[in-house]
TORNU-869375 format. One record per residue: residue number from 1; residue in one letter; x, y, z of N, C-alpha, C in turn. Coordinates in pm, whole numbers, plus 50000, padded with zeros to 5 digits. Layout:
TORNU-869375
+-----+------+-------+-------+-------+-------+-------+-------+-------+-------+-------+
! seq ! type !   n_X !   n_Y !   n_Z !  ca_X !  ca_Y !  ca_Z !   c_X !   c_Y !   c_Z !
+-----+------+-------+-------+-------+-------+-------+-------+-------+-------+-------+
! NUM !    A !     X !     Y !     Z !     X !     Y !     Z !     X !     Y !     Z !
...
+-----+------+-------+-------+-------+-------+-------+-------+-------+-------+-------+
***
This chain:
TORNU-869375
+-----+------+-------+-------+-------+-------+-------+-------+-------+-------+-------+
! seq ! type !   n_X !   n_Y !   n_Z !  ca_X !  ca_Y !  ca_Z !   c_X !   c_Y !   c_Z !
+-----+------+-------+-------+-------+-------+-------+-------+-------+-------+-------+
!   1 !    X ! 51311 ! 49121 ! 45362 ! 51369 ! 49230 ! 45437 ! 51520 ! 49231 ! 45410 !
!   2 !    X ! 51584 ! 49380 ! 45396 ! 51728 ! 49363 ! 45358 ! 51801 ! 49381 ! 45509 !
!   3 !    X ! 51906 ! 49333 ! 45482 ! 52012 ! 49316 ! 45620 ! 52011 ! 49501 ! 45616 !
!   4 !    X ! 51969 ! 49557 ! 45582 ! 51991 ! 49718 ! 45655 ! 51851 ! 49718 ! 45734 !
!   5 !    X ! 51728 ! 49664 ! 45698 ! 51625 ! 49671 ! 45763 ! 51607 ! 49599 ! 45914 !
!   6 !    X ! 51709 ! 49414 ! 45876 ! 51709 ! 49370 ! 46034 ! 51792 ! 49376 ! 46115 !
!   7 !    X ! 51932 ! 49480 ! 46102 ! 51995 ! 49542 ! 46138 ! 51949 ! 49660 ! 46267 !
!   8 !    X ! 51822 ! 49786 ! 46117 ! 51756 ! 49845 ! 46223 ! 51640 ! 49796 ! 46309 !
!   9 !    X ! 51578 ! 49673 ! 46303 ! 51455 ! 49653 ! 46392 ! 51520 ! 49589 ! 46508 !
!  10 !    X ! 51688 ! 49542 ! 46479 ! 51702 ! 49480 ! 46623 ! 51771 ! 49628 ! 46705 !
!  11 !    X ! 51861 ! 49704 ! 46604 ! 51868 ! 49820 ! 46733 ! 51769 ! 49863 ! 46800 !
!  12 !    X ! 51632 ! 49872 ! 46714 ! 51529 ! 49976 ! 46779 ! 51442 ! 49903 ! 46899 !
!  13 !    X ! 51491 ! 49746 ! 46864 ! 51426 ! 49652 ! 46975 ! 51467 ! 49658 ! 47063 !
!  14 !    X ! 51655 ! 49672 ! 47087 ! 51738 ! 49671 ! 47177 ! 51720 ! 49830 ! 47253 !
!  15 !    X ! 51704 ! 49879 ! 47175 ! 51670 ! 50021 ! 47242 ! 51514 ! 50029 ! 47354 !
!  16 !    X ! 51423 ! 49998 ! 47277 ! 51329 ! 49968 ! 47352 ! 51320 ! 49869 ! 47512 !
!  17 !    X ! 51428 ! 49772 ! 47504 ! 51456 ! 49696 ! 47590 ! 51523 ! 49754 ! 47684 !
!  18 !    X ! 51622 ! 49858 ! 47668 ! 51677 ! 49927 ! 47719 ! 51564 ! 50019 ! 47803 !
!  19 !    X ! 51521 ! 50085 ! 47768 ! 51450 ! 50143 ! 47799 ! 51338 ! 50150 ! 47917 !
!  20 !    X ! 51289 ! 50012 ! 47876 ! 51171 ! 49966 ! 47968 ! 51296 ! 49925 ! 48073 !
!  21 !    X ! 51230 ! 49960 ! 48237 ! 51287 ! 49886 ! 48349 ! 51148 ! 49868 ! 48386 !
!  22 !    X ! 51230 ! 49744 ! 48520 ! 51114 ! 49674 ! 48579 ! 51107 ! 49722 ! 48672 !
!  23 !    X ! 50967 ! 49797 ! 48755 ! 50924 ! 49851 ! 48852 ! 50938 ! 49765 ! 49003 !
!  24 !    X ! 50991 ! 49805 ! 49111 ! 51015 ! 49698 ! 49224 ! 50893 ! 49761 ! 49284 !
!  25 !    X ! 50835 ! 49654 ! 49327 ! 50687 ! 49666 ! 49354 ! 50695 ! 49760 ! 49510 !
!  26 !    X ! 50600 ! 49833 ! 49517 ! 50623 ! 49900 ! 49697 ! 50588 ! 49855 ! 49781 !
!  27 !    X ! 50652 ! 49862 ! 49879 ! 50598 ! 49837 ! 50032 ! 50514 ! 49876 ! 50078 !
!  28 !    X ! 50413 ! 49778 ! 50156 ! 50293 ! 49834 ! 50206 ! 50299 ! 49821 ! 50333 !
!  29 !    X ! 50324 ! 49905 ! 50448 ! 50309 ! 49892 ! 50584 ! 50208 ! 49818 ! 50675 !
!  30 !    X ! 50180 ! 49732 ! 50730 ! 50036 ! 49718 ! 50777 ! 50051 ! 49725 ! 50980 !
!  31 !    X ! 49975 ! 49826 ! 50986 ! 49943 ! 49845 ! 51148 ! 49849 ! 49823 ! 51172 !
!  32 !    X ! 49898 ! 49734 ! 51273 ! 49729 ! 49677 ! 51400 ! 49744 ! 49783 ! 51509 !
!  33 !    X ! 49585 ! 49764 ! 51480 ! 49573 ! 49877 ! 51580 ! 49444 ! 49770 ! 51698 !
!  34 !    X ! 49430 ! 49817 ! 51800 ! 49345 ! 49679 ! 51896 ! 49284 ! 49858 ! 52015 !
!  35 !    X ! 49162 ! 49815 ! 51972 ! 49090 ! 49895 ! 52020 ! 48976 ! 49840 ! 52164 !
!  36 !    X ! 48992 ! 49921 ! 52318 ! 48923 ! 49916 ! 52390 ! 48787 ! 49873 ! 52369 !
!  37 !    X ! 48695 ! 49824 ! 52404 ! 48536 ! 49912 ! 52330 ! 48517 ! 49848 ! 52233 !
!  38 !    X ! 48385 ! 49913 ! 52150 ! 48381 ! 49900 ! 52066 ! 48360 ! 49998 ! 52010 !
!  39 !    X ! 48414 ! 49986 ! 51803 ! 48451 ! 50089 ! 51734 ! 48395 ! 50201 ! 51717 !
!  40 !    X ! 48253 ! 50165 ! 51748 ! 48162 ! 50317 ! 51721 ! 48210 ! 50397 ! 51855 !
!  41 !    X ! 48234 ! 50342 ! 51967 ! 48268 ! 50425 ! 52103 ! 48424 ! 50490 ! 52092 !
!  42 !    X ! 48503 ! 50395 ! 52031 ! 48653 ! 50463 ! 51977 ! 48629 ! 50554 ! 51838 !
!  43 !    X ! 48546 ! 50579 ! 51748 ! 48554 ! 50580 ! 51576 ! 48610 ! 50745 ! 51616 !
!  44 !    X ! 48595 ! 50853 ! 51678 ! 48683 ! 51001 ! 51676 ! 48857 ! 50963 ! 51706 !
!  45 !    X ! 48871 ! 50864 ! 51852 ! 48983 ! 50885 ! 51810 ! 49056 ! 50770 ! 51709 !
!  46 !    X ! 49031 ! 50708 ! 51651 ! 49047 ! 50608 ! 51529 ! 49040 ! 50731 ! 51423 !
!  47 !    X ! 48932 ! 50794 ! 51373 ! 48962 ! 50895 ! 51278 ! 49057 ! 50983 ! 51324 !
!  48 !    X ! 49132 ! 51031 ! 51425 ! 49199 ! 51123 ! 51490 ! 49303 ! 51061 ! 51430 !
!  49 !    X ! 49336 ! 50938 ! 51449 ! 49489 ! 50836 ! 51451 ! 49529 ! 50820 ! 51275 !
!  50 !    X ! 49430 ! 50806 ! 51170 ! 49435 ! 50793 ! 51055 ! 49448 ! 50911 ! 51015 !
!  51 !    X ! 49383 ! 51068 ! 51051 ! 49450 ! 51190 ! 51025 ! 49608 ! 51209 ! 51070 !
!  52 !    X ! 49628 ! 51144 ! 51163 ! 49729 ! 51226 ! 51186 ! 49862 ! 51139 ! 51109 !
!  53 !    X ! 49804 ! 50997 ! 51071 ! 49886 ! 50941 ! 51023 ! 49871 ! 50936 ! 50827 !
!  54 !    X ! 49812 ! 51048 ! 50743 ! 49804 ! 51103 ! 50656 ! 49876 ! 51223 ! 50683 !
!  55 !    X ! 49888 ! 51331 ! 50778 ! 49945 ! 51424 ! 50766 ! 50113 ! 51384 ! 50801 !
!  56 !    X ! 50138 ! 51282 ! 50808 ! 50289 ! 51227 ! 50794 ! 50342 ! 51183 ! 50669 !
!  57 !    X ! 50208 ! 51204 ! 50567 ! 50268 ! 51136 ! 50409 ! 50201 ! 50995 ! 50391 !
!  58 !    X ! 50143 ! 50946 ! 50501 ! 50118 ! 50771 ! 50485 ! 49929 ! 50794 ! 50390 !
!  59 !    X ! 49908 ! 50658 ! 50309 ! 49837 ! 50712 ! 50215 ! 49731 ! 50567 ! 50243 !
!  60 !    X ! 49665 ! 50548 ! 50302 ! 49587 ! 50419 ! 50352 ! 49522 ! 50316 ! 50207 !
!  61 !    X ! 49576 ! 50225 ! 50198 ! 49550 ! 50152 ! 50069 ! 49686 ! 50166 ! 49986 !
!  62 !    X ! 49763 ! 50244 ! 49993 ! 49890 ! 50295 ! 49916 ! 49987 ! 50256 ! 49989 !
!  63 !    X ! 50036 ! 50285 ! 50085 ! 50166 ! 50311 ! 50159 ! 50141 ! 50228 ! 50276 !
!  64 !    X ! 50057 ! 50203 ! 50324 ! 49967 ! 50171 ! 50484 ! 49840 ! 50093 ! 50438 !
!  65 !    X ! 49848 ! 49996 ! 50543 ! 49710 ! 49898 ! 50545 ! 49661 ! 49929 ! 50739 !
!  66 !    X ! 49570 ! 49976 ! 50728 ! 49560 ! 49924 ! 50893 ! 49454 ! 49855 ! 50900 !
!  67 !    X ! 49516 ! 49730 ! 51017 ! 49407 ! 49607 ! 51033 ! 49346 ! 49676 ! 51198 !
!  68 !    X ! 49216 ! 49686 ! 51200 ! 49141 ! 49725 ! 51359 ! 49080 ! 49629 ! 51364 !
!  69 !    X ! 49125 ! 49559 ! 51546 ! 49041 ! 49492 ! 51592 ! 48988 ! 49621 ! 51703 !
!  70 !    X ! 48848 ! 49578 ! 51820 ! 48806 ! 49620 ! 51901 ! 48779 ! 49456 ! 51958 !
!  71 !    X ! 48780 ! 49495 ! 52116 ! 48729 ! 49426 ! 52257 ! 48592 ! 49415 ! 52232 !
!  72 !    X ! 48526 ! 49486 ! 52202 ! 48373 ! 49483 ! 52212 ! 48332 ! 49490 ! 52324 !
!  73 !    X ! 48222 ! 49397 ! 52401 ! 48208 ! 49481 ! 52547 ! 48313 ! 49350 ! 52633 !
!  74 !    X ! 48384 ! 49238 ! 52537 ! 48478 ! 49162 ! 52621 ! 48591 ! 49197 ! 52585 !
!  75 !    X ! 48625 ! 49242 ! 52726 ! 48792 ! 49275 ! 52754 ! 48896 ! 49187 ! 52711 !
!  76 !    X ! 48857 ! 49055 ! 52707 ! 48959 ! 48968 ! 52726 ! 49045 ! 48943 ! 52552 !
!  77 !    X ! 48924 ! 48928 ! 52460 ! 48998 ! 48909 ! 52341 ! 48959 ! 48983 ! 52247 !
!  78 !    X ! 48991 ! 49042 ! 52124 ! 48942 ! 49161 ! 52049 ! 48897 ! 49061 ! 51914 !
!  79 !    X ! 48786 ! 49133 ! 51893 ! 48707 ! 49039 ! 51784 ! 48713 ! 49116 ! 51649 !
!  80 !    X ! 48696 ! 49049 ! 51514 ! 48714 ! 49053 ! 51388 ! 48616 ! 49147 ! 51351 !
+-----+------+-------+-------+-------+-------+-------+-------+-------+-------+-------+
***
């Protein structure tokens, strides 16, 4: 290879390097949500709460994680 050839493969490398940036990874929100009941007795307004929190831009798996617990029929602690 002549010095005009590794001349141009390091500009075009340096250019390429240039070029590429490194993506800062996104933030993912995560809301607990702790539900009365249990979920099949809450699941309208749970779907109510995830519409309305899509029509704000939030994108569930993307932007937003939400973790739901429910009580089940015990009040005292909300189960997995």
């Amino acid at each position: 290879m002549t010095t005009f050839g590794v001349v141009w493969l390091v500009l075009v490398l340096l250019g390429l390097l240039a070029a590429v940036e490194a993506q800062e990874a996104k933030k993912v929100s995560r809301i607990g949500v702790i539900l009365g009941g249990t979920l099949a007795a809450r699941q309208s307004q749970l779907d109510a709460f995830r519409q309305g929190m899509r029509d704000r831009g939030y994108v569930e798996g993307s932007n937003i994680v939400f973790v739901i617990r429910a009580t089940g029929e015990r009040r005292g602690r909300a189960v997995r």
